[in-house]
N, C-alpha and C positions, 0 to 999 in steps of 0.2 A: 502303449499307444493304441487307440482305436481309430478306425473308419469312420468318416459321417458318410454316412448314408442321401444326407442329403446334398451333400456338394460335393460326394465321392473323395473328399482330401481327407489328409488324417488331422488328428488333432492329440494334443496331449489332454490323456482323463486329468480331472481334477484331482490334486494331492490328498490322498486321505489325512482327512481331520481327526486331530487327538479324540474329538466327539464321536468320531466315526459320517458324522453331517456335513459335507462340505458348503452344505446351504447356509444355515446354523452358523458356522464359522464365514463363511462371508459377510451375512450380517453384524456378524461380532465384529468383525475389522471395519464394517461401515461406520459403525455407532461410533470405535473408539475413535476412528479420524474424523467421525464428526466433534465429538467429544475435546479431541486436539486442537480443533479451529476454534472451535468455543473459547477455551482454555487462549491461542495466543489472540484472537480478538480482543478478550477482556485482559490481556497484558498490554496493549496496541492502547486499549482506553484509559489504562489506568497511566501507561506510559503521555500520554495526551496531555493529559493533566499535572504531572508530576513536575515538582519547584525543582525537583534535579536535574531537567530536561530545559535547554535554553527556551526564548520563546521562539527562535526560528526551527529548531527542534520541534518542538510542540506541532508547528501549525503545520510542518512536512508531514506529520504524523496525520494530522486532521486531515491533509490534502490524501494522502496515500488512502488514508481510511475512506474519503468520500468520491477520489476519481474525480475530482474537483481542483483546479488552481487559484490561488488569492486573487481575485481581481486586482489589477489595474486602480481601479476609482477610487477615490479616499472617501467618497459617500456611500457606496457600495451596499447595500441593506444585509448583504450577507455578513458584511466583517462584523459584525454585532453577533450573530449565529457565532463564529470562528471563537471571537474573543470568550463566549461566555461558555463554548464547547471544552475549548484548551484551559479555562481559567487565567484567563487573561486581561487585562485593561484594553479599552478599546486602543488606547494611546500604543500599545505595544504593539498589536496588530499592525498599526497603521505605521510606525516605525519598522517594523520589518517588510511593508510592502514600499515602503520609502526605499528600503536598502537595496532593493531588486531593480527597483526602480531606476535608480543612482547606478547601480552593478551593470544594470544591463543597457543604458545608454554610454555609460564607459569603455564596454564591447561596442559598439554601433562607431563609437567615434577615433577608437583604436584596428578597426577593422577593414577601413580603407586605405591608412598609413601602411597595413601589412600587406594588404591586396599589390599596391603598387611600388613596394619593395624597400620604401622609403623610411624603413622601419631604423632607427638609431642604433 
């Protein structure tokens, strides 16, 4: 353990590196977790695309990947992007934004039955 000097607290020194560099070896751990993100990104993309991945699979993926949710619209100028990102038919797209669609007014219309206890 040493003193900093400058904030008078202590601190723990840096672990010697098998390099004997602890700078050196930081860098190396930078690189390889940049390395790692690389690596699941391009799992993320290929996982995007993959016929073994449903299509609402797929588009969570495309969503997650861009911080982005499917719009609402069924004319939407992005679902055309989505479709041809994931490999997809437009039709398919547009069928799983149906289904949220359909899902999430199902909740709205089940949701005041439970509010007022009147639930079956």
């Amino acid at each position: 353990m040493a003193i900093d000097l400058v904030t008078g607290g202590r601190h723990l020194e840096p672990a010697a590196a098998p390099s004997g560099n602890w700078m050196t070896d930081h860098r190396a751990r930078i690189a390889l977790e940049e390395s790692e993100r690389l690596e699941r990104k391009q799992q993320e993309l290929l996982e995007q695309t993959s016929e073994s991945n449903a299509p609402a699979e797929r588009i969570r993926i495309w969503e997650r990947r861009h911080g982005l949710r499917l719009p609402r619209d069924a004319d939407h100028r992005i679902l055309n992007i989505v479709a041809r990102q994931t490999d997809l038919a437009l039709d398919q797209v547009r069928e799983e934004q149906q289904r949220r669609l359909a899902r999430n007014i199902g909740d709205v219309a089940v949701t005041p039955a439970v509010e007022s206890g009147k639930v079956p």
